[in-house]
C-alpha positions in Angstrom: 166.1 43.5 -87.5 164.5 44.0 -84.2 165.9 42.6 -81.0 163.2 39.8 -80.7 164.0 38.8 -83.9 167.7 38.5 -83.0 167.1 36.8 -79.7 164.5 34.2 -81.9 167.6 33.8 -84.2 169.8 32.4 -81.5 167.7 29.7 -80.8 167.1 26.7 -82.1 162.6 27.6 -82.1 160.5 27.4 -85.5 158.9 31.1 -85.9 157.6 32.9 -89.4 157.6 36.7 -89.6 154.7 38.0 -91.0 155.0 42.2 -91.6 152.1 44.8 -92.7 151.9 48.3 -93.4 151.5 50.2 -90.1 149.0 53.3 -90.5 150.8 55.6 -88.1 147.1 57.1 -87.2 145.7 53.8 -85.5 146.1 53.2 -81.8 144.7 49.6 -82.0 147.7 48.3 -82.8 146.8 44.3 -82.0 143.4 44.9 -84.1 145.0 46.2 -87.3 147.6 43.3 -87.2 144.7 40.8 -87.3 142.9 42.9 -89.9 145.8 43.4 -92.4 147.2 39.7 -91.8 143.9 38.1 -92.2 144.3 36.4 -88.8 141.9 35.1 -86.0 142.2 37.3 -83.1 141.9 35.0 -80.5 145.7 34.0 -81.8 147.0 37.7 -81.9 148.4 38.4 -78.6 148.8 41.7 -77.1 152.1 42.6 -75.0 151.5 44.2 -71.9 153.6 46.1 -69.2 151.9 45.7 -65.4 153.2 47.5 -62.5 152.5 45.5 -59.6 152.5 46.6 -56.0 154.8 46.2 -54.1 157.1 44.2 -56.0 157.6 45.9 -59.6 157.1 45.2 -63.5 156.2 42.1 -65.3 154.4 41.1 -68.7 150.8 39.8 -69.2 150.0 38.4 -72.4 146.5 37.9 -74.1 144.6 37.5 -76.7 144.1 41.0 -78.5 140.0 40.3 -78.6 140.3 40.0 -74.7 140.4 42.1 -71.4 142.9 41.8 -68.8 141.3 41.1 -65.2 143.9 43.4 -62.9 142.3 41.3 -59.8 143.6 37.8 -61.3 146.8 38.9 -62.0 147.9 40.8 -59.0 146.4 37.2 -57.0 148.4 34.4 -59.3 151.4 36.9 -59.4 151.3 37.3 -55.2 150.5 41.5 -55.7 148.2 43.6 -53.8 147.1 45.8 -57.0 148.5 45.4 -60.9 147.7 48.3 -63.1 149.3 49.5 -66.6 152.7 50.7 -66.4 153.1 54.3 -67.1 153.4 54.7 -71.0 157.0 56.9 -70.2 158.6 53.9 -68.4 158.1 51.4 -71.0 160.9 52.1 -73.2 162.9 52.2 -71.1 162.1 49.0 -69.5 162.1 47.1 -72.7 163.7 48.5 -75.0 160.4 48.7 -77.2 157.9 51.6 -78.1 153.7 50.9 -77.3 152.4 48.9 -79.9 155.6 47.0 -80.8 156.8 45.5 -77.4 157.6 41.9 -78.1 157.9 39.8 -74.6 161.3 38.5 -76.6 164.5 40.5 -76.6 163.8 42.5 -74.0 166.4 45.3 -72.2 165.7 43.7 -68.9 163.8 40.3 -69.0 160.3 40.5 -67.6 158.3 38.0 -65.6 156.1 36.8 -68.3 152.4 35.9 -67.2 150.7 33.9 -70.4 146.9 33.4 -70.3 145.8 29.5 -70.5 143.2 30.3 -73.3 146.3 31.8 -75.5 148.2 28.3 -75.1 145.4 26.6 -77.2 146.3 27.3 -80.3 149.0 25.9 -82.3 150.8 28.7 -83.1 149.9 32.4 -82.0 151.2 35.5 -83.2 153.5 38.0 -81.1 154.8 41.6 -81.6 158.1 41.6 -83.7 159.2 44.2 -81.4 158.0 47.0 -84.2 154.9 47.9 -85.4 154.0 46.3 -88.4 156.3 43.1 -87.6 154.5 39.9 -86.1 156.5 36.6 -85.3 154.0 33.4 -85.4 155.7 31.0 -83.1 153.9 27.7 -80.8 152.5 28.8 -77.4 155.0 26.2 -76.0 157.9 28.0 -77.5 157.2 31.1 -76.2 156.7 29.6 -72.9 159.9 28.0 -72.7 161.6 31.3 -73.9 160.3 33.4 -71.7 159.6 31.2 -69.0 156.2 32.5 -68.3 153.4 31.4 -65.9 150.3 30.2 -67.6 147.1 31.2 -65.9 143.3 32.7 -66.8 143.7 36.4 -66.6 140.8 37.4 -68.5 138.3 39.3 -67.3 
């Protein structure tokens, strides 16, 4: 049991795990989910860690078949510059390892940043905080929990 699935436990939100067989030789960890769950990727969304400067780390979360636009993040989250976190700080900011950070049940709460485009659907599909674990859960849910801002952030 991973600690978004604990957190998800404590509440009163709808949410369905769905679990695959991670091959510990792919990278593309949002891809394979789609491919081995049989899932439209616009609905996958991929967890990422942002450094912004000056003011520190937050989560952006798209969909897995899209690019994140650096420029519309740092504007809508009042940065000069966003880029990726380093890969050795995001353990031990969330709690999670690359591929399996959930924005749910994180060591320190985030700022969550949500594109608009992901919000369409009516459910979408989140890490499980391991590889090989997604939660399906509404767009409005996941807003609420982790009180995120929606905006585009696609490049």
């Amino acid at each position: 049991m991973t600690p978004a699935i604990l957190f998800l436990k404590t509440t009163n939100i709808q949410f369905e795990i769905h679990e695959y067989d991670h091959d510990s030789n792919r990278t593309d960890y949002g891809i394979e989910a789609a491919s081995k769950l049989s899932l439209d990727p616009t609905r996958v969304i991929k967890t990422l860690i942002i450094e912004l400067n000056p003011s520190g780390f937050i989560v952006a979360m798209i969909p897995i078949s899209e690019q994140l636009s650096m420029k519309k993040l740092a504007r809508v989250a009042g940065a000069k510059h966003a880029t990726m976190a380093p890969s050795d700080k995001i353990k031990s900011l969330t709690g999670y390892l690359t591929g399996g950070i959930s924005p749910l049940g994180q060591k320190r709460p985030l700022a969550c940043y949500l594109d608009q485009a992901a919000a369409t659907s009516s459910t979408i599909f989140i890490s499980g905080g391991k590889r090989g674990i997604e939660i399906e859960l509404s767009p409005q849910d996941l807003i609420e929990l982790t009180k995120a801002y929606q905006a585009d952030l696609i490049a």
